[in-house]
Jmol script that loads the backbone (N, CA, C; Angstrom):
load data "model"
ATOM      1  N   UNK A   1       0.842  -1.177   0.000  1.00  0.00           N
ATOM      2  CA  UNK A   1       0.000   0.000   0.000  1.00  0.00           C
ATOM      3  C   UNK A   1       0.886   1.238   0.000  1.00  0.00           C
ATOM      4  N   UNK A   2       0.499   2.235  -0.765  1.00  0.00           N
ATOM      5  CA  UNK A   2       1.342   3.697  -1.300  1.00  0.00           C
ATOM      6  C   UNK A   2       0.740   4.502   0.029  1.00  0.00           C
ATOM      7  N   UNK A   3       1.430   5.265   0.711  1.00  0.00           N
ATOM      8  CA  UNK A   3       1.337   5.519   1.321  1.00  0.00           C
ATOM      9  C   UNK A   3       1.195   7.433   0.870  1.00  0.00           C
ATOM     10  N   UNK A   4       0.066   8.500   1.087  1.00  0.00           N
ATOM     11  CA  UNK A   4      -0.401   8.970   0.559  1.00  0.00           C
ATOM     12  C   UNK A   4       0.546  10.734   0.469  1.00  0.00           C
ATOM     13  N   UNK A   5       1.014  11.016  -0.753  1.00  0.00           N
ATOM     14  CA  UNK A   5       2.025  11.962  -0.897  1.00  0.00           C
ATOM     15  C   UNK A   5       1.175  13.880  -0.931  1.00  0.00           C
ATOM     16  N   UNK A   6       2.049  14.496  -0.486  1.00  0.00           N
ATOM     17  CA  UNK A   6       1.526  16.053  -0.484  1.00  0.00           C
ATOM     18  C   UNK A   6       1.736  16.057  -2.128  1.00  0.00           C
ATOM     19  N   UNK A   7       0.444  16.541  -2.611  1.00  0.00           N
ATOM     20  CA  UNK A   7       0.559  17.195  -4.388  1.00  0.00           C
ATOM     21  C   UNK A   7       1.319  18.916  -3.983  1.00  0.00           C
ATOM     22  N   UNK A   8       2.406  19.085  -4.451  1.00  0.00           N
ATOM     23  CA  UNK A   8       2.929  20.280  -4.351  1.00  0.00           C
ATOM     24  C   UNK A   8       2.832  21.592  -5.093  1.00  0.00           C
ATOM     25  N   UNK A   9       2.231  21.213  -6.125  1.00  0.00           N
ATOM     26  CA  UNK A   9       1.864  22.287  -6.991  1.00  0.00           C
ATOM     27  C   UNK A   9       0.558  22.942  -6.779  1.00  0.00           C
ATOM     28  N   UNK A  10      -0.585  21.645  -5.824  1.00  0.00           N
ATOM     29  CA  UNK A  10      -1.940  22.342  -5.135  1.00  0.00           C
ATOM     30  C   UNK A  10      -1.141  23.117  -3.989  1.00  0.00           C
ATOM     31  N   UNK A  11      -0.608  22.546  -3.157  1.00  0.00           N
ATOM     32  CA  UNK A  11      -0.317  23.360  -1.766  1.00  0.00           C
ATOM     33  C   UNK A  11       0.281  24.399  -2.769  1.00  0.00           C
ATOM     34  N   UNK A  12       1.407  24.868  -3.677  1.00  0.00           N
ATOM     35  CA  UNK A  12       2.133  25.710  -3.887  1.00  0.00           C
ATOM     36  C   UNK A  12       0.760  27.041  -4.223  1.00  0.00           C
ATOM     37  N   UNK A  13      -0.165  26.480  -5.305  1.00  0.00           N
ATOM     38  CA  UNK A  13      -1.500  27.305  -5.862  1.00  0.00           C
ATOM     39  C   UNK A  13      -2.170  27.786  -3.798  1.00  0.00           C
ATOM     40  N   UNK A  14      -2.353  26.808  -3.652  1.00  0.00           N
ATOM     41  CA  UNK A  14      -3.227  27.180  -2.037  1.00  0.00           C
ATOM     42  C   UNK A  14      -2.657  28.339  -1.487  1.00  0.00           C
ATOM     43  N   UNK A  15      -1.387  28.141  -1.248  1.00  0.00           N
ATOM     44  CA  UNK A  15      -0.671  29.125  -0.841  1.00  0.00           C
ATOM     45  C   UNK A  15      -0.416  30.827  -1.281  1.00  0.00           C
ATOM     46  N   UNK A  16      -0.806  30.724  -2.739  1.00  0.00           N
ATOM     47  CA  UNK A  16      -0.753  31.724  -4.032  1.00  0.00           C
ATOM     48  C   UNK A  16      -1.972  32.563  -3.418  1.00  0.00           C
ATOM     49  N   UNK A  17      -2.926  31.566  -3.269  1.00  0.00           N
ATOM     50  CA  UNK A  17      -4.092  32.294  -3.294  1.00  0.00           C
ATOM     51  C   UNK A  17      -4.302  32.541  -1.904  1.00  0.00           C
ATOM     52  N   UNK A  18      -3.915  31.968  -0.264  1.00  0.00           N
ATOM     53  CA  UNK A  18      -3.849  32.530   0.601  1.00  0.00           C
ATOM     54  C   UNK A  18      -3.276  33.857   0.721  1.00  0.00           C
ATOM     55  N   UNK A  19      -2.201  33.948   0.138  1.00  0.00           N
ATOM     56  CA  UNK A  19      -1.425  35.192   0.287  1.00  0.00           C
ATOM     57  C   UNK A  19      -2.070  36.332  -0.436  1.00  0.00           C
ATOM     58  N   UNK A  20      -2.710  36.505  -1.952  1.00  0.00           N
ATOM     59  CA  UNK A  20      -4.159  37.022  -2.502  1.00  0.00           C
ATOM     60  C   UNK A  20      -4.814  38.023  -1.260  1.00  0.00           C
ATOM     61  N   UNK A  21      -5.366  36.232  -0.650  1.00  0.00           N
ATOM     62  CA  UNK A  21      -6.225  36.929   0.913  1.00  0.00           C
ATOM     63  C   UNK A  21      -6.100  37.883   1.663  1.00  0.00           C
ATOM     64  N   UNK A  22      -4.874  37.519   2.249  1.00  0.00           N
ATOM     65  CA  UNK A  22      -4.143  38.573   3.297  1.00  0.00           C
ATOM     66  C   UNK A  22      -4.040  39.630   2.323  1.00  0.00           C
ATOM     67  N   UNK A  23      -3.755  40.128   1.621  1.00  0.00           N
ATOM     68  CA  UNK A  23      -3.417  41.125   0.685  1.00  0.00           C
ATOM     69  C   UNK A  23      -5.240  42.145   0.880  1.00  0.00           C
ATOM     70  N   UNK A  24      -5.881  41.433   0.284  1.00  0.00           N
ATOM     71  CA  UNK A  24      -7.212  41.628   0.231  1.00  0.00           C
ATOM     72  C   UNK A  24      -7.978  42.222   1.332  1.00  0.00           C
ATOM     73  N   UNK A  25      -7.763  41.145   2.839  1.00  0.00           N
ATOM     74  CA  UNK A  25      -7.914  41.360   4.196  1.00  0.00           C
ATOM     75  C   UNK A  25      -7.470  42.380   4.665  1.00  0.00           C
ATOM     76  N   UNK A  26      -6.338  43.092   3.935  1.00  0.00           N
ATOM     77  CA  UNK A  26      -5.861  44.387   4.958  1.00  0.00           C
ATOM     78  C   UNK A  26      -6.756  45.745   3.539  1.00  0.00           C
ATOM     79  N   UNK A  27      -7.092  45.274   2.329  1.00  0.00           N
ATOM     80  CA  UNK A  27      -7.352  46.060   1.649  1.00  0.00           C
ATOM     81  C   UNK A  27      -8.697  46.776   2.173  1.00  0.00           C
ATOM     82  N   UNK A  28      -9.438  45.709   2.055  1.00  0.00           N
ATOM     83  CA  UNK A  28     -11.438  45.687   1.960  1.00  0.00           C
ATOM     84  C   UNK A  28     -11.596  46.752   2.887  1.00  0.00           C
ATOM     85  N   UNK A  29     -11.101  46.766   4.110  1.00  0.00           N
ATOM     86  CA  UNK A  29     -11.225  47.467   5.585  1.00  0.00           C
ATOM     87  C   UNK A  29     -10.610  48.642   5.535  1.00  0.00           C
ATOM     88  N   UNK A  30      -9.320  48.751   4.750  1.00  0.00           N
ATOM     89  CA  UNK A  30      -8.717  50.282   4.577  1.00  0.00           C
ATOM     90  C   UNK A  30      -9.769  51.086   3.876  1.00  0.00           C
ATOM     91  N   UNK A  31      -9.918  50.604   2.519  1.00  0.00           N
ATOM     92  CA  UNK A  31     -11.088  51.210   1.868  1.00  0.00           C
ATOM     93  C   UNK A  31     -12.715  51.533   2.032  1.00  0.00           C
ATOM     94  N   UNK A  32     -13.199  50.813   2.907  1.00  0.00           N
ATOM     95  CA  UNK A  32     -14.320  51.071   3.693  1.00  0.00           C
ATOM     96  C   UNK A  32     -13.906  52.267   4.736  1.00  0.00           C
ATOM     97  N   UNK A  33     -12.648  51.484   5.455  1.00  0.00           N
ATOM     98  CA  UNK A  33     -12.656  53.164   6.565  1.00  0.00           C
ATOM     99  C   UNK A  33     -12.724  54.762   5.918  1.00  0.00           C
ATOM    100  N   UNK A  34     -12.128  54.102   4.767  1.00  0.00           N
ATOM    101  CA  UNK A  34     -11.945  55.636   4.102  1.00  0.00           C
ATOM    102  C   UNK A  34     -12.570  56.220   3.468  1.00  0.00           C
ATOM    103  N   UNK A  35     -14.137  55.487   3.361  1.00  0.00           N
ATOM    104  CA  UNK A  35     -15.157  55.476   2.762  1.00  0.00           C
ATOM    105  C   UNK A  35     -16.146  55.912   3.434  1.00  0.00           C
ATOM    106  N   UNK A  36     -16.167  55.382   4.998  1.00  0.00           N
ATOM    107  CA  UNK A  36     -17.193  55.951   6.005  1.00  0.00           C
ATOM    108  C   UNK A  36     -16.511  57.451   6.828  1.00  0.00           C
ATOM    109  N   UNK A  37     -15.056  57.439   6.514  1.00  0.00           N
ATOM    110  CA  UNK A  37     -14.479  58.461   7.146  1.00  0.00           C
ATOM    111  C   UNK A  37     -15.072  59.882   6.291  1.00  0.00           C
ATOM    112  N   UNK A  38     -15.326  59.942   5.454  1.00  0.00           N
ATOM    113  CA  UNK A  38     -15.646  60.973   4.379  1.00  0.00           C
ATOM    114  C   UNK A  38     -17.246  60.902   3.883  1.00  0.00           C
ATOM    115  N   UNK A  39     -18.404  60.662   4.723  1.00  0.00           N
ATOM    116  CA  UNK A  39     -19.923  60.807   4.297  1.00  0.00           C
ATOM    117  C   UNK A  39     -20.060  61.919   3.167  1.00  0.00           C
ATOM    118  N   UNK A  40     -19.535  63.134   3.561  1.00  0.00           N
ATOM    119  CA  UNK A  40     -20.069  63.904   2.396  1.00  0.00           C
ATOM    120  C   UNK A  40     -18.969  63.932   0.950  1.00  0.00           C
ATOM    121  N   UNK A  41     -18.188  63.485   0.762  1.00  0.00           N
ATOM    122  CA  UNK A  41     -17.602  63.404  -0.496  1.00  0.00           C
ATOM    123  C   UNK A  41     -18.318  62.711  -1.681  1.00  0.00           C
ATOM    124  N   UNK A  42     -18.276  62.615  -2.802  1.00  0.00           N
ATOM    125  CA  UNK A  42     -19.106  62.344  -3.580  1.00  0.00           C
ATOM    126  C   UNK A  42     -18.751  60.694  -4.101  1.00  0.00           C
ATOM    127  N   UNK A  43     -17.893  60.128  -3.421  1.00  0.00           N
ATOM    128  CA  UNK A  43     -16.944  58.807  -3.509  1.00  0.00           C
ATOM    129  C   UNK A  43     -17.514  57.749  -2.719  1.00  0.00           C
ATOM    130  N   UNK A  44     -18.241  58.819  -2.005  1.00  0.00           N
ATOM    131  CA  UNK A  44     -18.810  57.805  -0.434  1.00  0.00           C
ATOM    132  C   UNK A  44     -19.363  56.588  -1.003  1.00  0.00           C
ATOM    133  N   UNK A  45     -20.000  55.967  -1.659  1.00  0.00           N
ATOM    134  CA  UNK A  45     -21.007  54.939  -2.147  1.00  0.00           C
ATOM    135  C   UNK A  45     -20.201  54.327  -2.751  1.00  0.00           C
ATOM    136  N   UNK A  46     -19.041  54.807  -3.850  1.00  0.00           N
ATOM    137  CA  UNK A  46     -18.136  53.837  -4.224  1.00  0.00           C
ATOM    138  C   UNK A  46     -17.405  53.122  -3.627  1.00  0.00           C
ATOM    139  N   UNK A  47     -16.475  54.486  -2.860  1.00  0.00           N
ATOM    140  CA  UNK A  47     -15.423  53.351  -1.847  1.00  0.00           C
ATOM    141  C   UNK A  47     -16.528  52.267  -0.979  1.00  0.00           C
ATOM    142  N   UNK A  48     -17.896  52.407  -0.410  1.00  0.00           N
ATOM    143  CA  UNK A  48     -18.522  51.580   0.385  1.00  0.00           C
ATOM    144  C   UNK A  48     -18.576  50.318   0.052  1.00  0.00           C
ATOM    145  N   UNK A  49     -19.305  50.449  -1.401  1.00  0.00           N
ATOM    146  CA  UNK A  49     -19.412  49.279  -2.128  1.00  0.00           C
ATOM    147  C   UNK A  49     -18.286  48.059  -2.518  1.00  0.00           C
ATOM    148  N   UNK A  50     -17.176  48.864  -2.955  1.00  0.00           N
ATOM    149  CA  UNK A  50     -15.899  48.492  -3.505  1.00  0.00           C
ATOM    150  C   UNK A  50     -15.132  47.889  -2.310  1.00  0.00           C
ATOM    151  N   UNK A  51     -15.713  48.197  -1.010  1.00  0.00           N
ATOM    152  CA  UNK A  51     -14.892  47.946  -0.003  1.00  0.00           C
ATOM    153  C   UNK A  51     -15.602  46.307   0.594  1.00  0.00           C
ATOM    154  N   UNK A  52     -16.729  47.163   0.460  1.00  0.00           N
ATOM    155  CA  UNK A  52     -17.557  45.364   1.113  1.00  0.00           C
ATOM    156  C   UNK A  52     -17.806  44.002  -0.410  1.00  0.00           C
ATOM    157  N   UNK A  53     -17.502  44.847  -1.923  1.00  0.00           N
ATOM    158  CA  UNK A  53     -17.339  43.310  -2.240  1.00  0.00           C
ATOM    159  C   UNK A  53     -15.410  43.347  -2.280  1.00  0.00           C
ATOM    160  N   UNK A  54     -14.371  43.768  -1.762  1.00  0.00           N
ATOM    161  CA  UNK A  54     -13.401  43.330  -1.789  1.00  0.00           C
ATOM    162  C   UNK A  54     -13.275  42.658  -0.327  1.00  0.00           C
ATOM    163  N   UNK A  55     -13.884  42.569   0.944  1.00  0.00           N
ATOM    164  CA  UNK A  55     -13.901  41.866   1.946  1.00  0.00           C
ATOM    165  C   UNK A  55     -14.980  40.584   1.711  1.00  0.00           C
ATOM    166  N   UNK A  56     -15.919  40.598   0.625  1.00  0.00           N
ATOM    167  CA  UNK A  56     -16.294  39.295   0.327  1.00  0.00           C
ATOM    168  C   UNK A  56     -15.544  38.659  -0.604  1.00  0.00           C
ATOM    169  N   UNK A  57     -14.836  38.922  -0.869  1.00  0.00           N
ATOM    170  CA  UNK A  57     -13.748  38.857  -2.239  1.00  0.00           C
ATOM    171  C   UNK A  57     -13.245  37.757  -0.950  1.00  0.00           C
ATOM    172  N   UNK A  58     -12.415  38.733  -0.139  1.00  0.00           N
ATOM    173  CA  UNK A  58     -11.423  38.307   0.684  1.00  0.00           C
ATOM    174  C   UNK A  58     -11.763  36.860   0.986  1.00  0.00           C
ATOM    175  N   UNK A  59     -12.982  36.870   1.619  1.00  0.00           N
ATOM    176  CA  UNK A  59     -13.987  35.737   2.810  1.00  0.00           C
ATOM    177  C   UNK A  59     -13.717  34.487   1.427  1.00  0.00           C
ATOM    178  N   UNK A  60     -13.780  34.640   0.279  1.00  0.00           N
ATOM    179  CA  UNK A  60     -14.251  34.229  -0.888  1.00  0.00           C
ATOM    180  C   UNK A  60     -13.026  32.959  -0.883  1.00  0.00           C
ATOM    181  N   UNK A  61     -11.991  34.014  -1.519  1.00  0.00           N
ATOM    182  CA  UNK A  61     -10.519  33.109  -1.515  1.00  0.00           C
ATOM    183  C   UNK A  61      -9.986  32.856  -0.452  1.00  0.00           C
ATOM    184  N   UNK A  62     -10.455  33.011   0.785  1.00  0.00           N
ATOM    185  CA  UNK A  62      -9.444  32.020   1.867  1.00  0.00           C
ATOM    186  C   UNK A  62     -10.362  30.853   2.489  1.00  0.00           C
ATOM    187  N   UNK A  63     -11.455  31.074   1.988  1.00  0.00           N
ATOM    188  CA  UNK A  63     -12.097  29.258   1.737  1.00  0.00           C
ATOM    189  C   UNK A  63     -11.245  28.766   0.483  1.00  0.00           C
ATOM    190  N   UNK A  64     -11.525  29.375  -0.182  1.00  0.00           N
ATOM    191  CA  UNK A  64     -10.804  28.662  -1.494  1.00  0.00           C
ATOM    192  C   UNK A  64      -9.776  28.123  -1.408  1.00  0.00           C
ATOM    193  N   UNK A  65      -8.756  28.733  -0.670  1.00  0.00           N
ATOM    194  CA  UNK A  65      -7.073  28.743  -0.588  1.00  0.00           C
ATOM    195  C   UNK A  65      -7.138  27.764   0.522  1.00  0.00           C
ATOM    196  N   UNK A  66      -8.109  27.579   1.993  1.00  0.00           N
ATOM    197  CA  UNK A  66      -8.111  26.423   2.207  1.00  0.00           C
ATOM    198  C   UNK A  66      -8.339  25.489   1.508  1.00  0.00           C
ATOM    199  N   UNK A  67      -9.243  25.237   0.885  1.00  0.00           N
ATOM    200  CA  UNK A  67      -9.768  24.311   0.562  1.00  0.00           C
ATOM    201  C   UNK A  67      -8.571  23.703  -0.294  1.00  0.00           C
ATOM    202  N   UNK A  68      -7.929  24.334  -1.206  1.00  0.00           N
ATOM    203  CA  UNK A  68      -6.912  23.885  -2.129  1.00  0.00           C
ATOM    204  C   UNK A  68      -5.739  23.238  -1.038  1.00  0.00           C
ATOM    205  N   UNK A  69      -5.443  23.667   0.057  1.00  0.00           N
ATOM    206  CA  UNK A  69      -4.348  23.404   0.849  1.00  0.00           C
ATOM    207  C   UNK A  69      -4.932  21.757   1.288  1.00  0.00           C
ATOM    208  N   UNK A  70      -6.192  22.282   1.683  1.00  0.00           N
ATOM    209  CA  UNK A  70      -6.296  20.294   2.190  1.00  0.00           C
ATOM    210  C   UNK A  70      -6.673  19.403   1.278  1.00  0.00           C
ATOM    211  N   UNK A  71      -7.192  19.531  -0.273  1.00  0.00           N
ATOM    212  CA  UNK A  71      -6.802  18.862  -1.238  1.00  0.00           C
ATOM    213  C   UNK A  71      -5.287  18.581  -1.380  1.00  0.00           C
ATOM    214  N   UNK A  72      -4.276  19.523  -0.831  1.00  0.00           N
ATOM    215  CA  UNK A  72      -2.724  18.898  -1.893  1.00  0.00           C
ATOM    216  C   UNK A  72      -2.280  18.241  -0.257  1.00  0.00           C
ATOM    217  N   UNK A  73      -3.079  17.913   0.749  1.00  0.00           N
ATOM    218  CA  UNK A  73      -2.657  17.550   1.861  1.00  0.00           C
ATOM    219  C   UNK A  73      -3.266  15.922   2.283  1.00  0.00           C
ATOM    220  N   UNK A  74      -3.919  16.192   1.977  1.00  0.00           N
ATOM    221  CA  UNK A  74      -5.345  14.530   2.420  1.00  0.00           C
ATOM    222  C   UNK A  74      -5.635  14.141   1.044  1.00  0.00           C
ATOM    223  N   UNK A  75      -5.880  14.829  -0.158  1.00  0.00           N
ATOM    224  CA  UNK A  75      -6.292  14.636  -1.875  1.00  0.00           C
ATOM    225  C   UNK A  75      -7.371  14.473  -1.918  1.00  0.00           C
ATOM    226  N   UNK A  76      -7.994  15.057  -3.055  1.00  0.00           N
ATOM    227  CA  UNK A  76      -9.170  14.897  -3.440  1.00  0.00           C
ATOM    228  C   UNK A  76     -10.465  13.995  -3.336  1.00  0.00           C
ATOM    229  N   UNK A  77     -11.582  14.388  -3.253  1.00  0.00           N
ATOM    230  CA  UNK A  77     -12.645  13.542  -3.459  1.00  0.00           C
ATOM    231  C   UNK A  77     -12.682  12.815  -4.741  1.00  0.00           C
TER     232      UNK A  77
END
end "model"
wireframe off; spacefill off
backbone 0.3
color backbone group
């Protein structure tokens, strides 16, 4: 019996796209603050918007980026 190997090119992708995340995670929240910091500017609704789908963005790919990590770890269904 083969005893069951890390796929390295999923963990290497998992990892790609964790790091994405974090990138993302410090973004979504800068841009919202700077969005609610300024009500009357005429930007307000953009940065709001832009801010909460780049923190679902975020939420988005670090399921993803797990998920890829414990595929190249345990393997696929």
């Amino acid at each position: 019996m083969e005893t069951p190997r890390t796929n390295k090119n999923l963990l290497v992708d998992g990892l790609k796209t964790m790091g994405f995340t974090l990138f993302l995670a410090f973004l979504g929240p800068l841009i919202l603050h700077a969005g609610f910091s300024n009500p009357d500017k005429p930007l307000y609704i953009p940065l709001v918007i832009s801010g909460v789908v780049i923190c679902g963005a975020a939420i988005y790919f670090g399921f993803k980026g797990i998920r890829r990590i414990m595929d190249s770890l345990f393997g696929e269904k």
